[in-house]
Backbone as CSV, one residue per row, in Angstrom:
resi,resn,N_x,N_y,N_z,CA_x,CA_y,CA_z,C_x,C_y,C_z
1,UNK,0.834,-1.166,0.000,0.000,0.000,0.000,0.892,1.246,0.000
2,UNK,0.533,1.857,-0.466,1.380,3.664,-0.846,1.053,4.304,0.058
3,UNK,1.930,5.169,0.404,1.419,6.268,1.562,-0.077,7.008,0.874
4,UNK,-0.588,7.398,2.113,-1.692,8.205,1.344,-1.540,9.604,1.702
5,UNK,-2.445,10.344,0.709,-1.929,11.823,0.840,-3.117,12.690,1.646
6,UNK,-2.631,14.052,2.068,-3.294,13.970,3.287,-3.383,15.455,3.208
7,UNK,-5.026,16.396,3.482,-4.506,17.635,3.014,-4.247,18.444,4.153
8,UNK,-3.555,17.795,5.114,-3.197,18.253,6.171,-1.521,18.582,5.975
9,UNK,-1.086,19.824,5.843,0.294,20.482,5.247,1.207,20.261,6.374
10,UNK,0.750,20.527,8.110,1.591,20.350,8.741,2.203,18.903,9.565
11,UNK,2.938,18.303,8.210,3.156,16.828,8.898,4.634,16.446,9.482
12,UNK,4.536,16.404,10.176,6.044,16.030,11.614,6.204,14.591,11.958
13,UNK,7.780,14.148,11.477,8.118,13.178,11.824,8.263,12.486,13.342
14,UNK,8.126,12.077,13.552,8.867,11.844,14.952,8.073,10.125,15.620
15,UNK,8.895,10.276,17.010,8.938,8.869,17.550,8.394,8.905,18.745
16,UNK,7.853,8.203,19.504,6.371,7.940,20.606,7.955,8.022,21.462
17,UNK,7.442,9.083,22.431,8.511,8.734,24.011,8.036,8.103,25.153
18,UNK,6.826,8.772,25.178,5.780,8.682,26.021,4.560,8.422,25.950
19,UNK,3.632,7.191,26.722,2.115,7.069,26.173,1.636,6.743,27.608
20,UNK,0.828,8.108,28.339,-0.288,8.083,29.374,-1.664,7.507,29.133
21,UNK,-2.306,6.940,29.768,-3.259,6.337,29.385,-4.396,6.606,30.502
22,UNK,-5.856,6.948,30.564,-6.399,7.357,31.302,-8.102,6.492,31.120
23,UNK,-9.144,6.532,31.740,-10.166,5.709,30.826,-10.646,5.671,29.632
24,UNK,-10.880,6.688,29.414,-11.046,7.320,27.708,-9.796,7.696,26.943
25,UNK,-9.113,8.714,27.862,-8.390,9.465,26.511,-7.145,9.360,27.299
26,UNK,-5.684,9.379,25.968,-4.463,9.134,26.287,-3.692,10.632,25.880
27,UNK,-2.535,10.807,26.727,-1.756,11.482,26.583,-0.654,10.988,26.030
28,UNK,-0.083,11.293,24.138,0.991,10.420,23.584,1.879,11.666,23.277
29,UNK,3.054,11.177,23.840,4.722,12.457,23.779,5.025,12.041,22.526
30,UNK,5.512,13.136,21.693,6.179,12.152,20.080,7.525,13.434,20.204
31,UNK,8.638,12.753,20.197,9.964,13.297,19.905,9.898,13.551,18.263
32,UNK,10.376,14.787,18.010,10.007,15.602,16.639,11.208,15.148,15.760
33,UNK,11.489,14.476,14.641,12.997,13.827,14.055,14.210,15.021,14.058
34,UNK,14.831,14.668,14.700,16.384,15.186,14.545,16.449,16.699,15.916
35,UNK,15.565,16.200,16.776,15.622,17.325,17.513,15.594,16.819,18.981
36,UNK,15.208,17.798,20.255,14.968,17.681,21.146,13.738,18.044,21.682
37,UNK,12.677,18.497,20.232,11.171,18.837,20.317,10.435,17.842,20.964
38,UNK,9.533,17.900,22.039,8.772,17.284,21.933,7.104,17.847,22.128
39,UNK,6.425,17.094,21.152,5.102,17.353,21.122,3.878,16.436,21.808
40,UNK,3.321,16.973,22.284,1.916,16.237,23.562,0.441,16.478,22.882
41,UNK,0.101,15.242,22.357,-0.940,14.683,21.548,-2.359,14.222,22.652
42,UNK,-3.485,14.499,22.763,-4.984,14.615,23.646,-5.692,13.376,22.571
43,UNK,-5.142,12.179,22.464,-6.591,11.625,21.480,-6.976,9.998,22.528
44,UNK,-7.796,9.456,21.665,-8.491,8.302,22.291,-7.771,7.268,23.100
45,UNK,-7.981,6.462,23.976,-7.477,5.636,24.426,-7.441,4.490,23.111
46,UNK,-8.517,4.483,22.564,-9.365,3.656,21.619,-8.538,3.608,20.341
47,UNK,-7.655,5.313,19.920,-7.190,5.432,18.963,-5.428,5.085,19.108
48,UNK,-5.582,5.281,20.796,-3.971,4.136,20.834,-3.852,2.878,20.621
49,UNK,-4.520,2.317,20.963,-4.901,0.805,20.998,-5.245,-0.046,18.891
50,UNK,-5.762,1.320,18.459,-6.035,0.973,16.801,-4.901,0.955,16.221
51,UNK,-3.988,2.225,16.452,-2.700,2.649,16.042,-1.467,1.507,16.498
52,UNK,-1.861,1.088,17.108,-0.874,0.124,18.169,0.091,1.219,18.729
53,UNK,0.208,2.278,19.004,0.948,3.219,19.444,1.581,2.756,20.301
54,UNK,3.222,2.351,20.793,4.019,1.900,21.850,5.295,2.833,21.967
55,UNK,6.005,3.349,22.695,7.055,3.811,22.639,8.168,3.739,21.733
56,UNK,9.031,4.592,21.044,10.148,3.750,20.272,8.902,3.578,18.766
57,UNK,7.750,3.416,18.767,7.487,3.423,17.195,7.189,5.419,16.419
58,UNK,7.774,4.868,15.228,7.686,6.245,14.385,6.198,6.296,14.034
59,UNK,6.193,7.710,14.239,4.834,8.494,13.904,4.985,9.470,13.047
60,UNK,3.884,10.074,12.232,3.984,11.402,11.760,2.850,12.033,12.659
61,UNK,2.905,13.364,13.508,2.429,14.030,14.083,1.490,15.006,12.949
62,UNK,0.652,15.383,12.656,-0.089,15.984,12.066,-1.363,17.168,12.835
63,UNK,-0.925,18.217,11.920,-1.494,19.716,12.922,-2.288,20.473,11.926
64,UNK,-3.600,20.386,12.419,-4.624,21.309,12.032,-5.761,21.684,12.364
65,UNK,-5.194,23.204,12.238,-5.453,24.447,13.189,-6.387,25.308,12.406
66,UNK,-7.256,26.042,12.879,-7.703,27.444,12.886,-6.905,28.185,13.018
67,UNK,-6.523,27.928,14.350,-6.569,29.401,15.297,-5.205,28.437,15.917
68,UNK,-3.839,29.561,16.270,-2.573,29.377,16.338,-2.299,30.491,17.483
69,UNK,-2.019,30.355,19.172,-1.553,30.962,20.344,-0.629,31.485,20.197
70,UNK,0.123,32.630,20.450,1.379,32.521,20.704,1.314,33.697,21.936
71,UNK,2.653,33.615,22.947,2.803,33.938,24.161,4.154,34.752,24.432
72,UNK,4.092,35.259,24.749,4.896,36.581,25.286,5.799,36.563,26.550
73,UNK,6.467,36.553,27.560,6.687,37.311,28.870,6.475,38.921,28.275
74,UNK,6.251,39.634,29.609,6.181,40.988,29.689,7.730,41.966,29.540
């Protein structure tokens, strides 16, 4: 099967560090490729378990947004 294409533009490599698990919904850490980024993912318990999501496996992180925060000190 071929990758499939996805019209989601912001796609990030990276690798599972971390996977919290709660009744419903999991908290999954993905280390960003070639960095010391890491990004903290809010989805299903249901959708870890489909994904087989385990530590140590590669992911592509995928981001889409509206609306984009950004923060200041004074």
């Amino acid at each position: 099967m071929e990758p499939m294409k996805l019209s989601t533009r912001n796609q990030l490599a990276g690798t599972v560090v971390a996977i919290t698990t709660g009744e419903a919904m999991a908290v999954v850490k993905v280390r960003l490729a070639g960095g010391d980024t890491i990004v903290t993912s809010s989805i299903t318990r249901e959708a870890v378990e489909d994904l087989e999501l385990v530590e140590g496996k590669e992911v592509v992180v995928l981001i889409k947004s509206t609306e984009v925060g950004l923060g200041v000190e004074d």
